[in-house]
N, C-alpha and C positions, 0 to 999 in steps of 0.2 A: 505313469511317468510323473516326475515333478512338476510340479506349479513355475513355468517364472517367479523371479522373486521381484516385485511390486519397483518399480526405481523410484527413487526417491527426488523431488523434485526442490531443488536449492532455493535459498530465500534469492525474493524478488527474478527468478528464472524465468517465469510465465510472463512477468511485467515486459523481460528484453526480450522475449519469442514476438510479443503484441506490436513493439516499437517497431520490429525490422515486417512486419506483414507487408506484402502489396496493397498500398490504399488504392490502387487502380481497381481494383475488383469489385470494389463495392459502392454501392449508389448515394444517391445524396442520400436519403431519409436515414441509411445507415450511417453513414457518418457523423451525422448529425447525433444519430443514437449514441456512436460512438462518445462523443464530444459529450455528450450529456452525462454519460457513464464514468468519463475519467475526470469531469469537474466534479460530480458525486464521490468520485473517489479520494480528489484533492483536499474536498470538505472534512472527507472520513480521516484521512490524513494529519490534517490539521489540528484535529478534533482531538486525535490520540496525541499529539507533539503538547497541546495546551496541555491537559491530562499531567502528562508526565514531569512539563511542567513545573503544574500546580503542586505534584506530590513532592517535587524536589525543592521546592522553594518551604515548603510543610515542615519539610525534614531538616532542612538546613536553618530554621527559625527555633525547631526541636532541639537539635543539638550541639547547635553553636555556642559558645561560650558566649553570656552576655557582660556586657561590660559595664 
């Protein structure tokens, strides 16, 4: 028989699965964990938005017409 075929999961999909979870389930030290793992992530976030940026501000000093 055939393989299912793999589904393919949409950008930021897993982010809103994570958002709608029951936080009643789980104990403090987890959520805590939690908390620690989505400020890490905000960092990671951030981190790439400067980045980008940077490289635009690069680009736009490249090939702007100077006056």
């Amino acid at each position: 028989m055939d393989e299912p075929a793999e589904v393919r999961v949409g950008r930021g999909q897993r982010l809103n699965e994570a958002l709608k979870e029951d936080l009643e389930l789980y104990a403090v030290a987890e959520l805590e964990e939690r908390i620690a793992m989505l400020r890490a992530e905000i960092d990671r976030v951030q981190g790439q938005i400067e980045r980008k940026q940077a490289g635009r501000a690069a680009a736009d000093a490249l090939f702007s017409p100077r006056s």
